[in-house]
Structures are given as structure tokens and as C-alpha cells.
C-alpha positions in Angstrom: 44.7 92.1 159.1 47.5 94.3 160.0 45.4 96.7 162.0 44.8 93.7 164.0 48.1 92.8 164.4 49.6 96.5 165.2 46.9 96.8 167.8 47.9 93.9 169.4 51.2 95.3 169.6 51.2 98.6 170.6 52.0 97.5 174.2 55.3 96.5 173.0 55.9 100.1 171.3 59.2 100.1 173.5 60.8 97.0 171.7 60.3 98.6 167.8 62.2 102.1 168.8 65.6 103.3 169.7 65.6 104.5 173.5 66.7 107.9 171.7 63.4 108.3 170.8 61.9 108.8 174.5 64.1 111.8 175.2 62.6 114.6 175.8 65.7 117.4 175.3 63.8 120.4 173.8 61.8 120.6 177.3 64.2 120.0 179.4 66.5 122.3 178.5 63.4 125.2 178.6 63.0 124.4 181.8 66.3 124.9 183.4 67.9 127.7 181.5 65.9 130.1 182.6 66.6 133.4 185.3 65.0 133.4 188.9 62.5 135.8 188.6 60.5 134.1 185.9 61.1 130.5 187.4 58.2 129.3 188.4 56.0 131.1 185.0 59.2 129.2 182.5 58.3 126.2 184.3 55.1 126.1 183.9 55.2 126.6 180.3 58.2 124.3 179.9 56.6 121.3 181.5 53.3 122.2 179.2 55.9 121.8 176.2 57.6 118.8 177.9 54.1 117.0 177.8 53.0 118.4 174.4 56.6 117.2 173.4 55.8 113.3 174.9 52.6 113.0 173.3 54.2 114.2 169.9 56.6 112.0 170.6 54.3 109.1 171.6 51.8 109.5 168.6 55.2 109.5 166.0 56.2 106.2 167.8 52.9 104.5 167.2 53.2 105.8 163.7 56.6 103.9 163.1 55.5 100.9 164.8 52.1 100.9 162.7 55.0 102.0 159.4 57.6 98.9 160.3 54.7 96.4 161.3 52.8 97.1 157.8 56.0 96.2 156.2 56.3 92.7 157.6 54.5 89.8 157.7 53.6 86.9 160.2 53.7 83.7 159.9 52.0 81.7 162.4 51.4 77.6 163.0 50.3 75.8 166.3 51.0 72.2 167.3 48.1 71.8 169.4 48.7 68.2 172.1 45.1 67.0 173.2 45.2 64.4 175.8 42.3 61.8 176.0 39.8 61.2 178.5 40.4 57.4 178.3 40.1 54.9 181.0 43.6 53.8 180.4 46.9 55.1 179.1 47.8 54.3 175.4 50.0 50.8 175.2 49.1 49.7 179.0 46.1 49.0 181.5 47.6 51.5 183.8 44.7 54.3 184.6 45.5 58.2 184.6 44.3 60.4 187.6 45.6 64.3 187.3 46.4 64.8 190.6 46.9 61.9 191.5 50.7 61.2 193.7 53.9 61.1 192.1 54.4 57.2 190.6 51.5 55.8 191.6 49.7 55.0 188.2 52.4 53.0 186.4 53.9 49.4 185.4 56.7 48.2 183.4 55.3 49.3 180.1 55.1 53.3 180.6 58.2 53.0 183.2 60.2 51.4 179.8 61.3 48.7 181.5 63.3 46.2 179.4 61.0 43.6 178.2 58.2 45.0 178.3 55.7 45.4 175.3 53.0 47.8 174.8 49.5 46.8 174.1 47.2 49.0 171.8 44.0 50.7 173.2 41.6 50.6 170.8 39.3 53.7 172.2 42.5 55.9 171.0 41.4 54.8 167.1 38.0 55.9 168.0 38.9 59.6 169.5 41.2 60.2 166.7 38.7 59.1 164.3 36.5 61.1 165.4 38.3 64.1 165.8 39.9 63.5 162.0 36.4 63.6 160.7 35.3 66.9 162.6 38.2 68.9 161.2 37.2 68.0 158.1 40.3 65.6 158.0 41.1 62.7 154.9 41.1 59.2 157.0 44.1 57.5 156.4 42.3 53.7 155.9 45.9 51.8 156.9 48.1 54.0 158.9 50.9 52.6 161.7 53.1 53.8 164.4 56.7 54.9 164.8 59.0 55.3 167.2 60.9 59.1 167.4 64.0 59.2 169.2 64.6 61.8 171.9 65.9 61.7 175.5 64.8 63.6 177.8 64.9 62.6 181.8 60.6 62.3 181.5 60.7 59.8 178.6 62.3 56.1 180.3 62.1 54.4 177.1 64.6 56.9 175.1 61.8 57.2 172.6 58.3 58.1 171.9 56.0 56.0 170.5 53.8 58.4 167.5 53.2 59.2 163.7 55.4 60.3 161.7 54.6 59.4 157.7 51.7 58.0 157.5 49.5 59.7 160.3 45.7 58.7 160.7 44.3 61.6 160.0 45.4 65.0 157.3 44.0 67.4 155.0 41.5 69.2 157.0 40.5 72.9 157.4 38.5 74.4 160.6 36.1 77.1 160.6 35.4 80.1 163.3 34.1 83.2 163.4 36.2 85.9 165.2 34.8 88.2 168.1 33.5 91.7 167.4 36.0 93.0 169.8 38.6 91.4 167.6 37.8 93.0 164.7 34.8 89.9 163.7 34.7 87.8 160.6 34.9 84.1 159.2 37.8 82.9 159.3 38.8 79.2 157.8 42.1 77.6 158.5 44.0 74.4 157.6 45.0 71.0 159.6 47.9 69.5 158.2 47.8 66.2 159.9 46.6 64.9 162.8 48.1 61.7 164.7 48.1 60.0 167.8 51.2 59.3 170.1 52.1 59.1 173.8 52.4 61.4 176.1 55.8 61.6 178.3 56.5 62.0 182.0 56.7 65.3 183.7 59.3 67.4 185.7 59.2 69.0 189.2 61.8 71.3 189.5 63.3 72.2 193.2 62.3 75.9 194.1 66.5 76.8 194.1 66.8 75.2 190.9 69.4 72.5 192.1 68.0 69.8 191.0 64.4 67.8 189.0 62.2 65.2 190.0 60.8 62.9 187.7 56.8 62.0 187.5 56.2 58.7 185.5 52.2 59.3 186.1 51.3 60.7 182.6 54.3 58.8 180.7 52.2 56.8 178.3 49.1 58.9 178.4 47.1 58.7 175.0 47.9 62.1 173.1 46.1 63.4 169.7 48.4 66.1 168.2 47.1 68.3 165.8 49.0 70.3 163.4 47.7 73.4 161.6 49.0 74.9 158.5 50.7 78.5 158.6 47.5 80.1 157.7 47.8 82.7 160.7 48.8 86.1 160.8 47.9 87.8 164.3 48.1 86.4 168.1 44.4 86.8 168.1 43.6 84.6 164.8 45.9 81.6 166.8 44.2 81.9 170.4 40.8 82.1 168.7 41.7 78.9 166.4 43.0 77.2 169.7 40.0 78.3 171.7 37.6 76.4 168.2 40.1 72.9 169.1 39.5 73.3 172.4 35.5 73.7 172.2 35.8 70.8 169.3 37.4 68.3 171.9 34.8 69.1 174.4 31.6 68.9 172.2 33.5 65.2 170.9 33.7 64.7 174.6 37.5 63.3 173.4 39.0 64.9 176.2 38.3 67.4 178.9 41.0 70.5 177.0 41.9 72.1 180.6 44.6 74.1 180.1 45.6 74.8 183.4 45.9 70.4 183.6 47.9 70.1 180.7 45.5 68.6 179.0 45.3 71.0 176.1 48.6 72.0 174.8 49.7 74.4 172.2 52.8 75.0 170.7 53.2 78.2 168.5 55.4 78.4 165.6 56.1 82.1 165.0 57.8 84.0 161.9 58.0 86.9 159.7 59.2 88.0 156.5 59.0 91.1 154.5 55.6 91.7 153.0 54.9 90.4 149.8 57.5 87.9 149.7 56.5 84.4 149.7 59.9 82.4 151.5 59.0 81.5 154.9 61.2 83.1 157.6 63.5 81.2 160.0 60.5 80.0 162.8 60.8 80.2 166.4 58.6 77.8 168.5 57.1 79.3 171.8 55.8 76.6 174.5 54.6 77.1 178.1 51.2 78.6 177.5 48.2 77.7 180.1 46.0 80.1 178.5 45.2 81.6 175.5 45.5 85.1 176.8 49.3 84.4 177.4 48.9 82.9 173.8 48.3 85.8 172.4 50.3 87.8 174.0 53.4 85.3 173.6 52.8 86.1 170.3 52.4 89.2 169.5 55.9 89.7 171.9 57.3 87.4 169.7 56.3 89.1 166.5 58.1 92.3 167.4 60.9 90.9 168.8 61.6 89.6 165.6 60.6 92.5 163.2 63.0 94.6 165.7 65.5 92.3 164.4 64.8 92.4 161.1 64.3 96.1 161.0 67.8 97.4 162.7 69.3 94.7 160.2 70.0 91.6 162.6 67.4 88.8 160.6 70.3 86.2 160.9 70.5 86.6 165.0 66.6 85.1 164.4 67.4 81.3 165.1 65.5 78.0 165.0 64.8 77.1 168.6 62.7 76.5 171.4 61.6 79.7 173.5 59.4 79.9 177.1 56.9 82.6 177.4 57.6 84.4 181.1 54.2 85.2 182.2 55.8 87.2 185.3 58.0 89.0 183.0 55.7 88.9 180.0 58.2 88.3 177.4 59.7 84.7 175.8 63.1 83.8 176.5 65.6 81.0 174.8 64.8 77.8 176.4 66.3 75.1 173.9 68.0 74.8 170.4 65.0 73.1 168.0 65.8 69.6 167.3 64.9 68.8 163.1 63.7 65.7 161.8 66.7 64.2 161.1 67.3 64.4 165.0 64.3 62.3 165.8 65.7 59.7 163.7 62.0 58.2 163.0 61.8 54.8 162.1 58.5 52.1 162.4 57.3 50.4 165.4 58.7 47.0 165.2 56.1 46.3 168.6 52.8 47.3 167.4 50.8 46.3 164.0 49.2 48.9 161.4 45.8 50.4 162.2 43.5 49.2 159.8 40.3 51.3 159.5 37.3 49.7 157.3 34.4 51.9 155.6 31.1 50.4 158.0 33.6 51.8 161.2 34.1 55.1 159.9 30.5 55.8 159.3 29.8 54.2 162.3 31.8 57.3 164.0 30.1 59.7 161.5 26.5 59.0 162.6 27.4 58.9 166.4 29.1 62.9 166.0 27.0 65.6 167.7 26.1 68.6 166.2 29.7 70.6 166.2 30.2 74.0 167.1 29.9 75.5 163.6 26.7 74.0 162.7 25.3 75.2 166.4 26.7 78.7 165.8 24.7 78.9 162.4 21.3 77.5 164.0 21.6 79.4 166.7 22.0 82.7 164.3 19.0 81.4 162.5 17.0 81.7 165.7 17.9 85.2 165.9 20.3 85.6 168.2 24.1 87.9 167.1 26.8 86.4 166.5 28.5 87.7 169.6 25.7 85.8 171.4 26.1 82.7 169.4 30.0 82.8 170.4 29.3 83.3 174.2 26.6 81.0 174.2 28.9 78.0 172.2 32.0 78.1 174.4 30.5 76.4 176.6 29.1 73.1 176.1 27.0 73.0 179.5 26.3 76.6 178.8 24.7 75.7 175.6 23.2 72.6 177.1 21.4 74.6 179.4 20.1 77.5 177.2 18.9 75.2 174.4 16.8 73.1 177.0 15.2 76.3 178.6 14.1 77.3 174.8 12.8 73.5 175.0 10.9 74.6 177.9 9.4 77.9 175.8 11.5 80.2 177.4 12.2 83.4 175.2 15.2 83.0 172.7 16.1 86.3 173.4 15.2 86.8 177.3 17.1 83.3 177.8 20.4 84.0 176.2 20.2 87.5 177.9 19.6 85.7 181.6 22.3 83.2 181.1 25.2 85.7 179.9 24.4 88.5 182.0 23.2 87.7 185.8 23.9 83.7 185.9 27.2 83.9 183.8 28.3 86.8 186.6 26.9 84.6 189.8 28.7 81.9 188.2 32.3 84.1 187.8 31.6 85.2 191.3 31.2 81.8 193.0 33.8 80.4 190.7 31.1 77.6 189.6 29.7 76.4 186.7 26.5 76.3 185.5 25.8 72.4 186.3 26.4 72.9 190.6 23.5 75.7 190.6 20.2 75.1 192.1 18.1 76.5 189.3 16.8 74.2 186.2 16.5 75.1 182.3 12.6 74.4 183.6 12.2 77.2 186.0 14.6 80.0 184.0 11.7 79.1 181.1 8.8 79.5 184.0 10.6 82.7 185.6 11.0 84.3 181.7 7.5 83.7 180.9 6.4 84.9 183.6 7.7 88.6 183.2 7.2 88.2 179.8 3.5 87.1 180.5 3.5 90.7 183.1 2.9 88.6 186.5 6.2 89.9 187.7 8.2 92.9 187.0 12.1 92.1 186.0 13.6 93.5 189.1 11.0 90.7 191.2 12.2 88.4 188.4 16.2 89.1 189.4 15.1 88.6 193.2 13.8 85.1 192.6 16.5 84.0 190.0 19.2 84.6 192.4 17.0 82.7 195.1 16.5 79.9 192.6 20.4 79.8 192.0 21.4 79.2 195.4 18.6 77.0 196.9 16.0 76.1 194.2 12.7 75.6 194.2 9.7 76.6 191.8 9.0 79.5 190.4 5.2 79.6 191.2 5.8 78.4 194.5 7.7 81.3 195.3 5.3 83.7 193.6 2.5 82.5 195.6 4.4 82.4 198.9 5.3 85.8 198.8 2.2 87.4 197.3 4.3 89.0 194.3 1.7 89.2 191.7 2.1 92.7 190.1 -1.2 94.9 190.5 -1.3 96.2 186.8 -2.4 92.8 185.6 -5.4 92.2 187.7 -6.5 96.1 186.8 -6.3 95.4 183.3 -8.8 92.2 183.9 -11.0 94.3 185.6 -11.3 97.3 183.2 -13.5 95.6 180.7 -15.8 94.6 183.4 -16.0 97.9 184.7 -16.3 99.6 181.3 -19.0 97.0 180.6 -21.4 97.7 183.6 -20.9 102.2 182.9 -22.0 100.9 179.1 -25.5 99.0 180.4 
């Protein structure tokens, strides 16, 4: 585990040492006190020492990185936000477009206009039931709303409209396996809670920075946040447990989790404290990632910005608050102090009644859930295929959609998974399209596999036709025939026994 987390930090080598450490005296010195004669020799051999000097250098700084990061631990929690594909917003009939022009989706209710009270939709219950159930989640049977105070310019009603002690859905765990290139393995992690809420408005800032406008479009949006225990330990562990939520609301078909739409929102709670000891450290929470890239990355900065602290004796400059990761600068920077709970000053909905779940709803939801990620991961293994291809093949629920129907078709396990993540998943990159807008069908990738399998075509005839297929369909055979590519060792081999036949009489 801490391999994984020094490797992900190595790029930030510069933040864990003194700028002492860079110097490079020694060489330097070589190379100027020296007479004329034997300039150019002395400094050829001092910049040979300069460099030898550097990489010493460099290989001792990774060494006391590695040193100082074994000797502290991370502590990492993520608040993930999952808005809902519903046809309405949350307490009002008003519909939500992304996209759509400033203040154009909204009425009294999610403009908090005085008077006006919210009405309940009821397809909220169901996505949050269903996503309570596939994390594994305790269903709170009676659970209610409440309102949390805050005021920000994006929230007219001076308050938020959520879950605070009794939330609908706790106790749950997640399971994933990690990429080979991260190091591999199961790993299983907790879900404190999980509860529904409104979303609030959003902020344009002016280029110059002289002033915000407000958006009212998503205020009231139906939200399902998700809150994980502080079971991990490395910027890779969080992105890949984001990256399982994400491909969980999409397989639930809950919501559409684009990141780059707000849609899917993760906020990271990051801390570390001396290893072996069991008191949390003081937690920093890092928001404005659209990716999980910049997740991980956010993280890992964060991680050594905070060891650095701890490490040159500053652990009390480390402060509860709010921080922005820069993408442009790559770094996070102090955005907000963190409110507590005491600042939300909590208290329950006096405009909205409790949500009362019974037993014959619940299992209802049970027996309409698809087959989730984990269980498709495992049958898929069980077909044969590697876990990396599992994971590739899983991320995507069209992906997988498409791949499991070619198999239907009798395409190759093997030969299909290999097609679809090597020369369609590239096309696709390419084109910038996804697999539902090509021209070719799960039916003729199964025809085209079987028929290099079956030796009709070679593979290089077979990537001709695929690409041809992509971009303007057609069949297979049709194609074959049209362009006379039959190869000529098949019809040889059909004529051998004949031949050998006839020399025998």
C-alpha cells in the first residue's frame, strides 16, 4: 500500500525536500577552478561528475521521499454527489435540461420564493432505493427530510432541503478490483450513509473576476450523496472507488455520472497521521475535480503537501477547510474555511412528511436490479477472459452490452473481447464516438470472427471489412462475396482428399 502511494508521488519529489538538496556545489566548483590549458579536458570531466552528482542526488531524494512517506499515513473519504436522470427536479414539476439557457427551467418553488411549498417526487425514493440496495446499504424503513442552513448566492431559499439523522440508506460496503497497472487486487470499502437532497444553483463567474452570475436551472435538482468511510489510503484506491460509483449509477440507469456535466461529483476528504497511530488527522476537503485523473492527482498533491508539513514540524498550519484543485497549475489551493455541523444548524422539514418504505416495495426494487458490475466482472472471469479484460470490458455499459450480444451471436469469447478493445475501442477514441453511433452490429462482429476463425478470411482481410462495417455497414457475407475474398488455402485443403483419393484407385 505504500509503494503505491510513494509512486504516485514521486512527481511531487520537489515538495518533500529542502531546495538545499538540488545544489549541485561539488561540480560546480570543479568546473571553474581550473587553469586554461586544461579547460576544456576539467570540463569535460567536471560536468561528467556534475551529472553523476544529480543522479546521486536524485536517487537519495527518492529515497527520503519513499523514507518520510513510509512513515505516514493517509487517510482518505469521498463525498460522492450523483444527480438523477429524473423527468423533474426534486420538490417541483419544473424539468432539467443541461445546457439548457440561464433561468429558463424554474418556478417559485426552486427560485424560493416566499409561499411556495415543495412537492415530493416519488421516482427520487425509487433511485435512492435502488442505489441503497446495490451498495449493500441497510434501508432505513421510515426516514424524513431536513433542512441545513447555508447561504450561498446559488441557494434562494437560505437552505437546503436533505438528510441529516436519519438518512434512507447506511451501512454498506462496495467491492472492486484494482487495475494491474495499479498494482491489482480486491479491494472492499465502506458506505457510511447514503441520502437524498437538492441540488443548488450554479455560478458564472465574469472572465476579470468582477463580478458572478447566478443560474437557478439546476437549484432543486434531485441529488443522491453518498458518503464512504475513511477506508482509503492512496489517490488511486479513491479514483478507482469513484470510477466503481460511477459505473454503479450507470448500470442502475439512476443517472447518466458525466463528470464533465456535473452530474457526478466527488468531494475528497484527505489526511495523514503518523503510522501506526490510530487518531485521525485534522482533514482537508478538496472539490473541483471533473475527472478522476485530476482526482488522483489532487490527491496525492494533497498527501505531500501535508506530510511536508508534518515532517519540517508545522502539523498545526494543517487546517480544516475547503481547498480547489488548479488543474492549470496542478496543485490545490485554500478556497474556503470548512463549515462543521453545528454551522448547518440542521433541523426537520416542517413542509414535507416522512418517507415510509414497506417490505413488498423494497423487493419490488430488488427483483427489477440488473446484474451489477461485480457479479458481471466474476461471470465474465468465469468465461475466461483476465481480469484486466473484465475491467475494460465493464466500464462501459454499452461496451459490455455489445460484447455480451456478439458472444450471443457465437462470436469467440476471446477473439470478441480482443476486436472490441483493440481496433473498435481505438476507431471509437479516434472519432470521439461511442460504440452505439457505429454502423457495425454485435451480429456481424460474430459473422466477421467466425469467419477467420472458420479460415475463409485471413485477419488482415478481416480488419479491412471491420473498419468498412464501422463506418457504413452492411453484411459480412455480402462483402465477402462482392469482393471475391475467399482465401485459397481453404478450397486446397477440400480438394486434397479428392486428389489423394483418385492417386490411391
Amino acid at each position: 500500500m505504500a509503494s503505491l502511494c510513494s509512486r504516485g508521488l514521486r512527481t511531487h519529489s520537489s515538495l518533500l525536500c529542502p531546495s538545499s538538496l538540488f545544489t549541485t556545489r561539488n561540480g560546480v566548483f570543479f568546473c571553474t577552478m581550473q587553469n586554461t590549458q586544461t579547460e576544456k579536458t576539467k570540463t569535460r570531466i567536471g560536468n561528467t561528475k556534475t551529472t553523476q552528482i544529480k543522479a546521486s542526488t536524485s536517487t537519495t531524494q527518492v529515497r527520503e521521499n519513499e523514507k518520510m512517506l513510509n512513515d505516514y499515513e493517509a487517510v482518505i473519504g469521498i463525498e460522492t454527489h450523483v444527480q438523477l436522470s429524473t423527468l423533474t427536479k426534486a420538490f417541483c414539476s419544473c424539468p432539467y435540461n443541461y445546457g439548457s439557457q440561464p433561468n429558463t427551467t424554474v418556478c417559485p418553488i426552486c427560485m424560493g420564493l416566499p409561499g411556495a411549498l415543495p412537492i415530493f417526487n416519488s421516482k427520487v425514493i425509487e433511485c435512492a432505493v435502488k442505489l441503497g440496495l446495490a451498495l449493500n446499504c441497510k434501508l432505513a424503513m421510515t426516514s424524513k427530510f431536513d433542512r441545513k442552513q447555508y447561504f450561498y448566492p446559488d441557494l434562494p431559499k437560505g437552505y437546503q432541503i436533505s438528510q441529516f439523522d436519519i438518512p434512507i440508506a447506511s451501512d454498506g460496503y462496495v467491492d472492486l478490483d484494482l487495475p494491474l497497472e495499479f498494482g491489482g487486487g480486491h479491494r472492499k470499502f465502506g458506505i457510511t450513509r447514503v441520502h437524498m437532497e437538492e441540488d443548488a444553483g450554479k455560478l458564472m463567474h465574469s472572465g476579470t473576476g468582477t463580478y458572478s452570475q447566478v443560474d437557478l436551472n439546476r437549484a432543486g435538482v434531485p441529488l443522491l450523496e453518498i458518503v464512504s468511510e475513511p477506508d482509503m489510503r492512496t489517490g488511486i484506491e479513491a479514483a478507482e472507488y469513484a470510477a466503481e460509483i460511477q459505473r454503479l449509477v450507470r448500470y442502475l440507469g439512476v443517472g447518466n455520472g458525466n463528470m464533465q456535466e456535473g452530474s457526478l461529483r466527488c468531494d475528497v476528504n484527505v489526511s495523514v497521521r503518523p503510522t501506526g497511530q490510530t487518531e485521525y488527522g485534522t482533514k482537508v476537503e478538496i472539490k473541483n475535480m471533473n475527472s478522476f485523473s485530476a482526482m488522483h492527482k489532487a490527491i496525492d498533491f494533497e498527501i505531500s503537501r501535508q506530510v511536508l508539513l508534518h515532517n519540517q514540524g508545522q502539523a498545526d498550519q494543517i487546517v480544516q477547510e475547503t481547498r480547489l484543485w488548479e488543474e492549470g497549475a496542478q496543485k490545490t489551493a485554500t478556497m474556503r474555511k470548512k463549515e462543521g455541523l453545528a454551522d448547518y444548524r440542521y433541523f426537520p422539514e416542517p413542509d414535507l412528511p416522512e418517507v415510509v418504505l414497506t417490505e413488498d416495495y423494497v423487493e419490488s426494487i430488488r427483483a427489477s436490479l440488473p446484474e451489477l458490475p461485480e457479479m458481471k466482472n466474476r461471470r465474465f472471469e468465469n468465461m475466461g477472459l483476465s481480469v484486466q479484460d473484465v475491467l475494460l470490458l465493464s466500464n462501459d455499459t454499452n461496451v459490455c452490452n455489445f460484447f455480451e450480444s456478439a458472444v450471443d451471436k457465437g462470436a469467440d469469447v476471446k477473439m470478441a473481447a480482443n476486436w472490441i478493445m483493440g481496433d473498435i475501442a481505438a476507431y471509437l477514441k479516434n472519432e470521439k464516438l461511442s460504440i452505439t453511433e457505429i454502423k457495425l452490429t454485435p451480429q456481424e462482429l460474430a459473422e466477421l470472427i467466425s469467419s477467420i476463425k472458420g479460415g475463409i478470411i485471413s485477419g488482415k482481410i478481416g480488419k479491412d471489412i471491420l473498419f468498412e462495417h464501422i463506418a457504413k455497414g452492411g453484411t459480412v457475407k455480402a462483402v465477402i462475396e462482392e469482393k471475391d475474398l475467399v482465401q485459397v488455402m481453404p478450397i486446397i485443403r477440400r480438394v486434397k482428399p479428392i486428389l489423394r483419393h483418385k492417386k490411391i484407385s
